[in-house]
C-alpha positions in Angstrom: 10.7 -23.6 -41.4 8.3 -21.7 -39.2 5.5 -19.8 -40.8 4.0 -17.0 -39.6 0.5 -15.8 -40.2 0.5 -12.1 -42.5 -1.6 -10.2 -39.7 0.4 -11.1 -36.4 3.5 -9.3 -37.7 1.4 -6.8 -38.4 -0.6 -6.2 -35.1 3.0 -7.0 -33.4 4.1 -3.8 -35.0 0.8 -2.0 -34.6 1.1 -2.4 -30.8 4.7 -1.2 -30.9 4.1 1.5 -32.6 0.9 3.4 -31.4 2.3 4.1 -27.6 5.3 5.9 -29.3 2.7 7.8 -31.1 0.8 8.9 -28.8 3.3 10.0 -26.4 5.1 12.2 -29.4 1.5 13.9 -29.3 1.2 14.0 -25.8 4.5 15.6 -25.7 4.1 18.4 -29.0 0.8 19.2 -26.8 2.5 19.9 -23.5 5.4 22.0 -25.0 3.4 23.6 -27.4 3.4 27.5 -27.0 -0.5 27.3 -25.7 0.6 24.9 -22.9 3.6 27.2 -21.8 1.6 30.1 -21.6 -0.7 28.2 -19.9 2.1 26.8 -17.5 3.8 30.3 -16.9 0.3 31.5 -15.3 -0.6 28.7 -12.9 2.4 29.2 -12.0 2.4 32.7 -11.3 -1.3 32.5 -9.9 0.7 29.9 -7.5 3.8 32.0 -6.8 2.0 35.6 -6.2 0.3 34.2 -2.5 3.5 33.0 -1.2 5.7 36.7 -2.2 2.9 37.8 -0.2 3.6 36.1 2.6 7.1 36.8 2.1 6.6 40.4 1.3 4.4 40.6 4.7 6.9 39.1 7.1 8.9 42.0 6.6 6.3 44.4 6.8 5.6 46.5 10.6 3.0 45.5 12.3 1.4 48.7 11.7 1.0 48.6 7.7 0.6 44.8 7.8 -3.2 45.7 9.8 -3.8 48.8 7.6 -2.3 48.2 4.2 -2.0 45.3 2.0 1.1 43.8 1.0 1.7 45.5 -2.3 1.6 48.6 -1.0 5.2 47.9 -0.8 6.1 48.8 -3.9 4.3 52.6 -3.9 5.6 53.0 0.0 8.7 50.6 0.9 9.2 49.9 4.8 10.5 46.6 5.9 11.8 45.3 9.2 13.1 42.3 10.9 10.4 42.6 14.1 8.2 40.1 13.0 11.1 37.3 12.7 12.9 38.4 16.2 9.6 38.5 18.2 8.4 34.4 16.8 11.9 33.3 16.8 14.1 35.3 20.8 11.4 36.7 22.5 10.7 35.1 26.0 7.6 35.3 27.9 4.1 33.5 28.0 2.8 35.2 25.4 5.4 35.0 23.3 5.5 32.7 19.8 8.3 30.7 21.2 8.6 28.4 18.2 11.2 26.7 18.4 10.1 23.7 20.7 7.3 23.4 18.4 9.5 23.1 15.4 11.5 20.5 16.7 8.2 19.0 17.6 7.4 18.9 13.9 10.4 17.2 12.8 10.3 14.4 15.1 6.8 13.5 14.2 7.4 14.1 10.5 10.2 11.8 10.0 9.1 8.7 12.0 6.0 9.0 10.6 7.0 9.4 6.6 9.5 6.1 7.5 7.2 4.1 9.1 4.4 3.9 6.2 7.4 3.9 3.8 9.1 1.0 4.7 5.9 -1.3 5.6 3.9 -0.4 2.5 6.7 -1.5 1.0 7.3 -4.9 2.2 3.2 -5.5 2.2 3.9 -4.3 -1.8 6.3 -6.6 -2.6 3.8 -9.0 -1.0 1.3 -8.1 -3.2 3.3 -8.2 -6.7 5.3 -11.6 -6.1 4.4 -13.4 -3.2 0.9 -15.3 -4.5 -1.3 -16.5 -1.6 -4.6 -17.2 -1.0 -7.2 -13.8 -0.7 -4.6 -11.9 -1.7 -6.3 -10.0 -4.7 -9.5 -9.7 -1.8 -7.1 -8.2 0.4 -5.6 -5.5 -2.2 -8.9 -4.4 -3.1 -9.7 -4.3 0.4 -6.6 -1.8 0.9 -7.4 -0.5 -2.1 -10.8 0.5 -1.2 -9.9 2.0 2.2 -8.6 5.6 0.8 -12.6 6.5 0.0 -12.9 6.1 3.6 -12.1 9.9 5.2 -10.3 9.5 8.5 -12.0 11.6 9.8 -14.5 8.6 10.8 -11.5 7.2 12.9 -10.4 9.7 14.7 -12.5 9.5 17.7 -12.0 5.0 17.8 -8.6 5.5 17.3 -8.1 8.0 20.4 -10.4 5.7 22.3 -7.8 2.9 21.7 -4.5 5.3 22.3 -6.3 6.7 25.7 -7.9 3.5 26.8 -6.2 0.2 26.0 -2.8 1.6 25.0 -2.6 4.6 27.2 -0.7 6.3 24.7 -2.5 9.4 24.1 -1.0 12.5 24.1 2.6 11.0 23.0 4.5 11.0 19.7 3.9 7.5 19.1 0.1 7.8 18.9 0.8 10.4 16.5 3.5 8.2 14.6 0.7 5.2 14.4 -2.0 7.3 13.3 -0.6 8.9 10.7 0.8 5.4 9.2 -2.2 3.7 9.7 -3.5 6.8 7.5 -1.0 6.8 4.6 -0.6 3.0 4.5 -3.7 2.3 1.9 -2.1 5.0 -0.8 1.4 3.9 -0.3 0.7 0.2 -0.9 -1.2 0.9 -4.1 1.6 3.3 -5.4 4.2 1.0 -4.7 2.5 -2.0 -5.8 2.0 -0.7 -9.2 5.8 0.3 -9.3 6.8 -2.8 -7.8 4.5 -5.2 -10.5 6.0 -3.6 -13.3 9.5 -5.2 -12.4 10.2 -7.5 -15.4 9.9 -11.1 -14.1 13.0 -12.2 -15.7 14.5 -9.9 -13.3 13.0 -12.0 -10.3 13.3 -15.7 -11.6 17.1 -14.9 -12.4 17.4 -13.9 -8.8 14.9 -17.2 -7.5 17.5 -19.1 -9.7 20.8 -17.9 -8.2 19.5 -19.0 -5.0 18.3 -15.7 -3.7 14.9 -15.4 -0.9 12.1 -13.1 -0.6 14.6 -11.6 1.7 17.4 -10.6 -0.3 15.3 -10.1 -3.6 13.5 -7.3 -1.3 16.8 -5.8 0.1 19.2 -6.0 -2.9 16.9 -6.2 -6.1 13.5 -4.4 -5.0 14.6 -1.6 -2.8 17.3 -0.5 -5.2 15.0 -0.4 -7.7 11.9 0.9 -6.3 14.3 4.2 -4.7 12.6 6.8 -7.2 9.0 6.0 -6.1 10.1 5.7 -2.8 11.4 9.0 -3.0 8.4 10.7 -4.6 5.8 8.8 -2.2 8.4 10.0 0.6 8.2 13.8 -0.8 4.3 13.7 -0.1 4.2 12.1 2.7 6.3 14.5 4.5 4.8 17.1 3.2 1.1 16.2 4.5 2.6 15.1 8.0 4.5 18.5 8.3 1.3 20.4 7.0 -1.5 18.5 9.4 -3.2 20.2 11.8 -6.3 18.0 12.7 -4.3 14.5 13.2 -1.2 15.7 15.2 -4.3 17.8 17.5 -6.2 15.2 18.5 -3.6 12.7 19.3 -1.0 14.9 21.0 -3.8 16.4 23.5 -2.6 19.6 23.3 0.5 19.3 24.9 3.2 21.6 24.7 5.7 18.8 24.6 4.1 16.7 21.3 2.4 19.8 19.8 3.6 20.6 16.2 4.6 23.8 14.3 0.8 24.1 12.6 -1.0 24.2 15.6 1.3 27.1 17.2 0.2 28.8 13.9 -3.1 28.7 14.8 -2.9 29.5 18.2 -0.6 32.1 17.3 -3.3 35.0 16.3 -4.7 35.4 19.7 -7.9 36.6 20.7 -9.6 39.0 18.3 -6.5 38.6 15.8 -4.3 40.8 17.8 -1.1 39.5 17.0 -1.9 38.7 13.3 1.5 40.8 12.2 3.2 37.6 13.4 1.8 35.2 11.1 3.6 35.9 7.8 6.9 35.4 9.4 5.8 32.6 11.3 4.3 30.7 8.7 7.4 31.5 6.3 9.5 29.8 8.8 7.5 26.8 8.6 7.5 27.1 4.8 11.7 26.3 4.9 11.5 22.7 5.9 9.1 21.4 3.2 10.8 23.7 0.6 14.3 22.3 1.4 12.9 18.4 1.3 11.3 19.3 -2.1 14.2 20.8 -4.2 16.8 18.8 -2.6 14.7 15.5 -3.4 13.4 16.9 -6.6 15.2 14.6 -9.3 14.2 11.8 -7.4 10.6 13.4 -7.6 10.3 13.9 -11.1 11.9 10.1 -11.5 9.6 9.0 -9.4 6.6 10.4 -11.4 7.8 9.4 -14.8 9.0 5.9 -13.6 6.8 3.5 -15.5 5.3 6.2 -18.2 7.6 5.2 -21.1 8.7 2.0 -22.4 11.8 0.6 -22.1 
């Protein structure tokens, strides 16, 4: 007959009990009538600059350089212009987007899959695989996202141009913007990936399973929610950059991305400024697809981890 002391059922039940409670308080304060409110105008303060934009792209050119967009609603006047001089008009000083877009694409998905997959393996690493220096080595990763990269910029472009001669090419671009991302993507994914019960894992080690097919058909499954949310802001930031994808694609025409036709687009003394709200709400539809067709994997992703059980 086993006897159990009076306060460790107790503090068992104590420690069961508390994170429930807190998170029904957590949750009465975020759908509490205060924190609606509160929701409904960030949101709206966050909505009201982008039916600007969208407003504007239909405005003439005229009343976008004399008038501001909500002049619209006293004076209505909308026209298609805009988004038929960035989109089929020819010539050399014409927006000619779409080489550029395509441009985009191919460095934003090589370059959201790259950091992806090897932060994951290096991840895994991390959570099951012990070996010597490797909680030195974490922190050491860890610690690299205070460092801005901005301070590598102009050593990395010395290695692309010089030893590599790949400067001015998509995979310089592709390998800078991993290099960037991998430090955040192996701590995010390491924290998922540690919070895998163990039982999970040794069942696996027992059945005969490796490191190789635990990764592929127990830790990938597993891990596709955070995958999917880390994916979601990565593409995002690669599709957004201006100053990475500048200084390693030279300039070119041919590796050049959709942001830095947008700023190249105003001209000299903002002349052709009436083309900027329909350009830049064509480069809006890419990262506004990826979110809202990834977006239950998103919000899995972020509450993966937050609850018990």
């Amino acid at each position: 007959m086993s006897v159990t002391k009076p306060g460790v059922r107790a503090k068992r039940r104590t420690r069961d009990e508390v994170p429930d409670g807190q998170f029904l308080r957590v949750k009465q304060r975020l759908t509490s009538r205060g924190a609606t409110i509160a929701a409904i105008v960030i949101a709206t303060l966050w909505t009201i600059p982008t039916f600007g934009l969208f407003v504007s792209s239909f405005r003439p050119a005229d009343e976008i350089r004399t008038t501001g967009w909500w002049n619209v609603f006293v004076r209505p006047s909308f026209s298609l212009e805009n988004y038929a001089d960035v989109l089929f008009a020819s010539g050399a000083s014409s927006a000619n987007l779409g080489s550029y877009f395509v441009n985009s694409l191919v460095i934003a998905i090589p370059a959201t899959l790259f950091p992806i997959a090897i932060a994951t393996m290096a991840a895994y690493g991390f959570a099951w695989i012990k070996f010597r220096g490797s909680g030195a080595l974490f922190v050491l990763i860890f610690a690299l996202q205070i460092v801005p990269l901005q301070m590598a910029l102009i050593p990395l472009l010395q290695i692309f141009s010089g030893t590599l001669g790949i400067s001015g090419t998509f995979p310089a671009v592709w390998i800078a913007h991993t290099i960037f991302a991998l430090p955040l993507c192996i701590f995010l994914l390491h924290n998922f990936i540690a919070e895998i019960p163990r039982e999970v894992i040794e069942a696996a080690r027992v059945d005969g399973a490796n490191h190789t097919q635990i990764f592929f058909q127990l830790i990938l499954p597993l891990s596709m929610p955070a995958l999917a949310s880390i994916g979601i802001f990565q593409f995002l930031w690669v599709w957004n950059d201006l100053l990475v994808a500048l200084v390693f694609s030279g300039g070119t025409v041919e590796v050049a991305p959709l942001t830095q036709r947008l700023a190249e687009l105003v001209g000299n003394f903002g002349r052709n400024a009436e083309r900027l709200p329909a350009a830049a709400f064509i480069s809006l539809i890419v990262p506004l697809i990826v979110f809202f067709s990834l977006q239950r994997f998103f919000v899995r992703g972020l509450l993966a981890g937050s609850t018990k059980g």
